[in-house]
Phi, psi and omega in degrees: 000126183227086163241150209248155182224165159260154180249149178190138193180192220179121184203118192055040179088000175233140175295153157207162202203148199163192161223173186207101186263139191246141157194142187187180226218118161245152185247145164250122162234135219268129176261126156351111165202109193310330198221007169220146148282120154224157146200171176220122205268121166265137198226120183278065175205215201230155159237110186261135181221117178274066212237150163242156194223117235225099207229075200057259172263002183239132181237130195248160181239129169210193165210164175225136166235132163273117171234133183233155197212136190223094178240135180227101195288157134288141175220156157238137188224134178305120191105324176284298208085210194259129184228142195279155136250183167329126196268178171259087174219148189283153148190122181273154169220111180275148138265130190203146193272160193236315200178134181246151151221184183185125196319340195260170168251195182032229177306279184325327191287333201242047169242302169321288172329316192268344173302308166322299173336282194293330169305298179305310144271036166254023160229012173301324177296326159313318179296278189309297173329309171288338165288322170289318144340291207272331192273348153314309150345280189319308197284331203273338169288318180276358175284323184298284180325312163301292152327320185278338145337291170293334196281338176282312185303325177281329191265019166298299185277334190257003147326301164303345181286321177292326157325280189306340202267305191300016179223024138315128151247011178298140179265164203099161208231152195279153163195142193273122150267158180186161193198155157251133179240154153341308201246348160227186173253095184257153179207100164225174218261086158264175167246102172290102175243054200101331187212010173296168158231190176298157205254112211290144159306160192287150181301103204177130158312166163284195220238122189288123144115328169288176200274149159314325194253123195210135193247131149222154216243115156320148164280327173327304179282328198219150151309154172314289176314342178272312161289344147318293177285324171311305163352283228288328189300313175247033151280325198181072164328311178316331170280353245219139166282313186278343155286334180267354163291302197289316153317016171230341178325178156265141152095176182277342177290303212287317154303005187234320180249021177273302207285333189277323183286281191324319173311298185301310164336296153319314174293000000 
């Protein structure tokens, strides 16, 4: 992420204006949980800020660098989907004056100049907090944004799962279960009679060279020929018997889950 913002604030009674570039890195790390999809995305970088500050007959020039740490877990919850909680952040901030001037000259300019001088550090410490305040502000508003992008986009993809789930006939009541492991994020679609558990992925990396998001099928729940077609639905929906049925269904659910499978499928 390299996004530039403008500043305009108003600190300890004097305006000040500039700009201010944010960059940084987000990361995902998957927290352990026997009965939850959890992680937590952490997002890493710096915020540089260029400002003048324009404080009576004296104008200051400085910048500020932020360095930060942003962490926000996602949990999924069945019914819910996946919901961000409240982020976490670190962040240190050096400050430095560049330059003072004034419109006046000779004595009076560098009288003007040193006075500022002496203003400017008996409020650096103050100065720097509030800077570290507005560029926290800054980061945390654009991590929300950026996640809430993603976090619609995951609950997207297990939409389908509800869709698909909901045309059971099966007796037992359906219910989305779900874990976390070191090494994946599982969410699966059983028939709840009480006592399952999720059902585990195979001891295994996920398949090299493949999508992040990756659908597997127990051999267990469904025959061989069946498991076939499920393949053939997201390699290449288009094609797929079982997608151009439920788009022929009557009523509005079997199209709704033809277009939610094709859809994911693309993804």
């Amino acid at each position: 992420m390299d996004v530039t913002l403008p500043v305009r604030d108003v600190i300890l009674g004097t305006p000040v204006s500039g700009v201010a570039r944010m960059v940084g890195q987000p990361r995902v790390e998957l927290v352990p949980s026997p009965d939850q999809a959890r992680f937590n995305v952490v997002f890493s970088g710096t915020v540089y800020s260029r400002t003048i500050a324009n404080g009576g007959p004296a104008t200051v020039y400085g910048h500020s660098i932020t360095n930060f740490t942003a962490t926000k877990q996602v949990v999924f919850e069945p019914g819910k989907g996946f919901q961000s909680l409240p982020p976490q952040i670190a962040a240190t901030t050096q400050c430095f004056t560049d330059g003072i001037g004034t419109s006046r000259g000779g004595i009076v300019g560098r009288i003007i100049q040193r006075r500022a001088s002496e203003e400017v550090e008996s409020k650096r410490s103050q100065v720097t907090a509030i800077a570290r305040q507005r560029a926290m502000r800054r980061v945390e508003a654009a991590f929300d944004q950026q996640l809430t992008t993603k976090i619609a986009e995951l609950n997207q993809s297990v939409d389908i799962q509800v869709k698909l789930a909901e045309l059971r006939t099966r007796e037992g009541s359906r219910r989305l279960m779900a874990c976390t492991t070191p090494e994946f994020l599982q969410i699966s679609d059983v028939i709840f009679n009480g006592d399952q558990k999720a059902i585990q992925l195979p001891d295994r990396p996920l398949i090299a060279g493949k999508a992040p998001v990756q659908v597997w099928v127990h051999n267990s729940i469904v025959p061989e020929t069946i498991g076939k077609q499920l393949a053939e639905v997201f390699n290449n929906p288009d094609k797929s018997a079982v997608v151009n049925v439920l788009a022929l269904l009557p009523g509005v659910l079997g199209k709704e889950a033809a277009a939610a499978i094709t859809a994911f499928a693309a993804e």
